[in-house]
N, C-alpha and C positions, 0 to 999 in steps of 0.2 A: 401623785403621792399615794404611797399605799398605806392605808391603814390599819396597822399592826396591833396588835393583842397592846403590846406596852406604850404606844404613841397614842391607842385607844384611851389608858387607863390614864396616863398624863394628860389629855386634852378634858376628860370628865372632871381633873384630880382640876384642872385650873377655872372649868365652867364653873364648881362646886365652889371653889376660893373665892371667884371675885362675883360669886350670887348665893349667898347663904339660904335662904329657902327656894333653892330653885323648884324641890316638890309640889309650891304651894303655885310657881305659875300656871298660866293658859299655856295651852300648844303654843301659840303665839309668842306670849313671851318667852318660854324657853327656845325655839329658835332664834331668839333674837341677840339672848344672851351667849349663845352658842357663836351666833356670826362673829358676835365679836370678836372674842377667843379664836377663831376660826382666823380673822380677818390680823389679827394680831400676830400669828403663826406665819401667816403663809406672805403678809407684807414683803418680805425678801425673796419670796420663790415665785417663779412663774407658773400660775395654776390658772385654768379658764375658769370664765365663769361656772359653766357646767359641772365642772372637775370641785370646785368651791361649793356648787350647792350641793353636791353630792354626799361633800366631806361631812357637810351640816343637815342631812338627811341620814345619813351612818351613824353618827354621833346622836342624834335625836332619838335614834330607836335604840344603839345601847342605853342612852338613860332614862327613856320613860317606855320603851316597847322591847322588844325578843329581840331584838340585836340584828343577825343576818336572817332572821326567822320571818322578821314581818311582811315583807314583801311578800308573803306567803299568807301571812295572816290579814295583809289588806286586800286581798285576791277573793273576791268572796264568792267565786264560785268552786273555787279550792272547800270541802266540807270536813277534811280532818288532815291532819298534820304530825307527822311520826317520825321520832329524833330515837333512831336506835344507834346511840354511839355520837360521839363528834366527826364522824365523817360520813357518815350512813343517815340520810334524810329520804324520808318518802311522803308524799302525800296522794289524797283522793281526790278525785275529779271528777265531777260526772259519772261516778259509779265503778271508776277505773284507778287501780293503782299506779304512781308514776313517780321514779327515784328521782331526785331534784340534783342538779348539782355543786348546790349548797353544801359548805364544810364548815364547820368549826375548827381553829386551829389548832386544838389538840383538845385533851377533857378535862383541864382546868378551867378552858376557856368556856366551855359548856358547861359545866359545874358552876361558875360563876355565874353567867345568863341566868342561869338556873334558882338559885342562892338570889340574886338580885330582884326576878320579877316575885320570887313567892314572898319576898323579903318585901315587898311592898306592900304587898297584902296585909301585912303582918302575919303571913304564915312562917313558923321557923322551918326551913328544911334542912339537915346536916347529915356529917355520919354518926350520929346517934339518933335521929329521926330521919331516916332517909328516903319517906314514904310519905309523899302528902298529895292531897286533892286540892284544886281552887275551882273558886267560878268566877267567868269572869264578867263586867260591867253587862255586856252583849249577851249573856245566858251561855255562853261557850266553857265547856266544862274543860279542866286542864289536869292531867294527873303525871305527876315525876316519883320516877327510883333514881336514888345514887347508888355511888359504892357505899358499904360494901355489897350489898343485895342485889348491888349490879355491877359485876363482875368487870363487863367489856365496856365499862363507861355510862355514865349516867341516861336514863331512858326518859321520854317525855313524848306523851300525846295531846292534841287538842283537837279535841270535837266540838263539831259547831252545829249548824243547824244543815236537814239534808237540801238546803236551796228550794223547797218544793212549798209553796204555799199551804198551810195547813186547812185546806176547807176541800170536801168530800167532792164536789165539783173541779178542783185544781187535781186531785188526786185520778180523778177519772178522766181526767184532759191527758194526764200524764202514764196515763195505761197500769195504775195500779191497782184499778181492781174497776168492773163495769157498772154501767149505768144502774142495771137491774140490782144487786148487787149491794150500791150503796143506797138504793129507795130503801130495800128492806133492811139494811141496818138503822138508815134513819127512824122507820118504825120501831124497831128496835130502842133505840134509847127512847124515842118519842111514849113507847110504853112501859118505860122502867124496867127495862130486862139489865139485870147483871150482867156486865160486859166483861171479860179478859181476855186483851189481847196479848199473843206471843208470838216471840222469835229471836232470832240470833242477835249476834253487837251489829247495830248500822243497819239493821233494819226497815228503821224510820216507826218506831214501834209509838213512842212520842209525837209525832206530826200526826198519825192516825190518830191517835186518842185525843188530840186537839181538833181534828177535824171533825168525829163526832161528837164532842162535848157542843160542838155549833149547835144543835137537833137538841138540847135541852130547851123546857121551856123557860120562858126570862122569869117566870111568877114564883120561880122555885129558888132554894137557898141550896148554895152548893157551895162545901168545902173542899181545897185542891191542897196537899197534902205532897209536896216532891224532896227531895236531896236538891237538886236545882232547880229554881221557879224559871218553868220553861213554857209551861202552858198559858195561853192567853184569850182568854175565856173572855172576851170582848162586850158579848153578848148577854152579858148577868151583869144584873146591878146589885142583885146581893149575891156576892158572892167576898169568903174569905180564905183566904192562898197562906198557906202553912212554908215553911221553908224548916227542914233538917239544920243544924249549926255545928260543923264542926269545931272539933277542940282546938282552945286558944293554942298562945305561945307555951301556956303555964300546960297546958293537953288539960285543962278543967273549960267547964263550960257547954258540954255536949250535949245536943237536943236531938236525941233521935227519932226517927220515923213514927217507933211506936209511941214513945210520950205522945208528940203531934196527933195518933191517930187517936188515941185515948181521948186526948184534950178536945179533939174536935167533934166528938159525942156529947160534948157538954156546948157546944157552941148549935143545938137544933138543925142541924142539916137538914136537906131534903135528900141529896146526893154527896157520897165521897168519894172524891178522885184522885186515887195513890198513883203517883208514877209511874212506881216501882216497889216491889216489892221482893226480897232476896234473902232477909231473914226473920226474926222473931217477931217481927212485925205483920207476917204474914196472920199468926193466931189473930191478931186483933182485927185486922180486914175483914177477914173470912166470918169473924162474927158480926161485924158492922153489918154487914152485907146480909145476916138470916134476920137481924136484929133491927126490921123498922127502917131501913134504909136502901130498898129495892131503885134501882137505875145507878148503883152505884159502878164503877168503873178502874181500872186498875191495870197494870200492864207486867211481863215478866219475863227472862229471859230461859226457852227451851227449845228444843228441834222441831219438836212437833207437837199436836193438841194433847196428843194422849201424854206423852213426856212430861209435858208440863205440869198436866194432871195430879199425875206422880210425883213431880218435885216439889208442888200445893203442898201434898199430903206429907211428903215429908219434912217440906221445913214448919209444919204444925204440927208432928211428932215431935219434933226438936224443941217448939216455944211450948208446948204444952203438958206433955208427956202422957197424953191421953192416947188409951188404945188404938191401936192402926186402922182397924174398923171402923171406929168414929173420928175419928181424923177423913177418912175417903168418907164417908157418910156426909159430913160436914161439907166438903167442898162442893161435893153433890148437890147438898141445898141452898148453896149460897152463890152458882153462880149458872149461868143462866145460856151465854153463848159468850161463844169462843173463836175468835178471830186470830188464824196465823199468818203469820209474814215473813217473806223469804226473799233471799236475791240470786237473782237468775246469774246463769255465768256472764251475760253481758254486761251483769251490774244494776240492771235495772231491779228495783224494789218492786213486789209486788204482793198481793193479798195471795194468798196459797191456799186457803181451807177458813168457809164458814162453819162454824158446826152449833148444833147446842145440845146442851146437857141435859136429859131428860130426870134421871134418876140413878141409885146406885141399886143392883141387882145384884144378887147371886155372885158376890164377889166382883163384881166388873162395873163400870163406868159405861152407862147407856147412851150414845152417842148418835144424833141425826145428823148426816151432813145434806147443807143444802147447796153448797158452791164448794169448787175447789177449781185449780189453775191446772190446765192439760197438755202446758210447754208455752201454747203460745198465748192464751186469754182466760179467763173466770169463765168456767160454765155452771149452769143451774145444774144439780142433779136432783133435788127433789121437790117439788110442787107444792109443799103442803107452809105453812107460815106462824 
């Protein structure tokens, strides 16, 4: 039996009729009420068992998962998942892009998947909001466009975690950055040196910055401060994890970054650990960070050390409107070393350039590097600590 976009929405239309909170069941019970219904249909037709559980494995993820999507999202070595269009699916694997042969049956039908899982959230998504973020249960970030701002059919990503254990030791098992390397990072935070790290999308700019938050010591109070609570700082017992809130149904309700990082100056840190940092929320780090809060840590997205440098400084020209000179001056003293991250064509993630921030001179950003990546591994290039 194939199951069609309209036999889909009548077999939902009859689980829905003859179980009125089906949202409020276990997995459990909503298969069960499904077999029913299932079992009720297909009484007259000759279907195997297999072809039967099937119907009620399809049926189960249109109504409580992504529909033809999940078999992708239960795959957990799959790390991100890209729906450009209802027939155009790709996903990441191991570092590698790869088209799926998964279709939607046209972009109502994908517009709906769509409308439905954010619609549980309680996110409204339509064509007068046709832009919205989730997170989901798992820390898996999800972000959809529809039309009109998408043109060729409504768009959807989900990122997940890069599969890679977040501890400095997993990371050096798995060739992203060496031994030597990460001892002297671990000093590094072990002596409250200002950390930011940078790099492109997919990265793994997060897993790093979870890995060394490990090297904090446990006696100390650290606030973690993200858009999505993704870090997991196992190792502190005081510690308190701030979460961004996006806006309700009504778009009221919005707790951004920078409230959180305000608010978290009054909560006595020892350490503040921003995610991410992209906009006006950067003035307020950059001062936590000169201001009594040395080993704080934070992460952001540029090409390279110096780049990123630069985009610092610009997006606290933008939150503060303080002259451009003391905006570079500022990041100069408030951040300490500077770890980038890149992926090789093969996909592999890797550490690309340690560096650290000396001072600001004569117009220029004084820059030590003591590692960088020479194609194939991390070498020292300078001796000094």
């Amino acid at each position: 039996m194939k199951l069609t976009r309209t036999l889909k929405k009548e077999l939902i239309g009859e689980v829905i009729r003859q179980t009125p909170n089906a949202e409020l069941l276990t997995p459990d019970e909503l298969r069960g009420a499904i077999a029913v219904v299932v079992t009720q249909l297909t009484e007259k037709r000759s279907l195997s068992f297999n072809a039967r559980r099937q119907l009620i494995t399809d049926l189960y993820n249109a109504i409580r998962g992504l529909d033809i999507l999940q078999v992708l999202v239960d795959d957990e070595s799959i790390t991100e998942i890209m729906v450009n269009g209802p027939y155009c699916v790709f996903y990441e694997k191991a570092g590698h892009l790869y088209r799926s042969d998964l279709q939607f049956e046209d972009t109502d039908h994908l517009t709906e998947v769509i409308s439905r899982y954010f619609g549980r959230a309680n996110r409204l998504i339509n064509e007068q909001k046709p832009i919205r973020d989730m997170r989901l249960t798992d820390g898996s970030r999800v972000h959809a466009v529809l039309k009109p701002v998408a043109p060729d059919g409504p768009v959807m990503t989900i990122r997940r975690f890069t599969g890679i254990s977040p501890s400095l030791p997993a990371l050096v098992a798995n060739h992203t950055l060496s031994t030597e390397a990460a001892q002297w990072l671990a000093h590094k935070v072990q002596s409250r040196s200002n950390i930011f790290i940078s790099g492109g999308t997919g990265t793994g700019k997060t897993t790093f910055l979870n890995a060394l938050s490990a090297f904090i010591p446990g006696t100390e109070r650290v606030v973690t401060i993200e858009d999505s609570c993704e870090l997991q700082l196992s190792t502190l017992d005081n510690l308190v994890r701030l979460e961004a809130r996006l806006p309700g149904p009504d778009d009221q309700g919005t707790v951004s970054l920078t409230d959180l990082i305000r608010s978290s100056l009054r909560l006595r840190p020892d350490r503040i650990i921003v995610g991410e940092v992209r906009g006006d929320e950067t003035y307020d780090m950059i001062q936590a960070m000169q201001t009594g809060h040395p080993g704080s840590m934070c992460t952001g997205h540029g090409n390279n050390p110096e780049e990123m440098l630069e985009r610092l400084c610009l997006l606290l020209l933008t939150a503060s409107n303080l002259p451009w000179e003391a905006c570079r001056r500022m990041v100069a003293s408030a951040i300490d070393t500077l770890v980038h991250l890149t992926r090789l064509k093969t996909g592999q993630r890797v550490v690309e350039r340690i560096l650290t921030l000396k001072s600001y001179e004569q117009g220029r950003f004084v820059l030590t590097e003591y590692f960088n990546h020479d194609g194939t591994k991390l070498v020292r290039r300078n001796s000094e600590t």
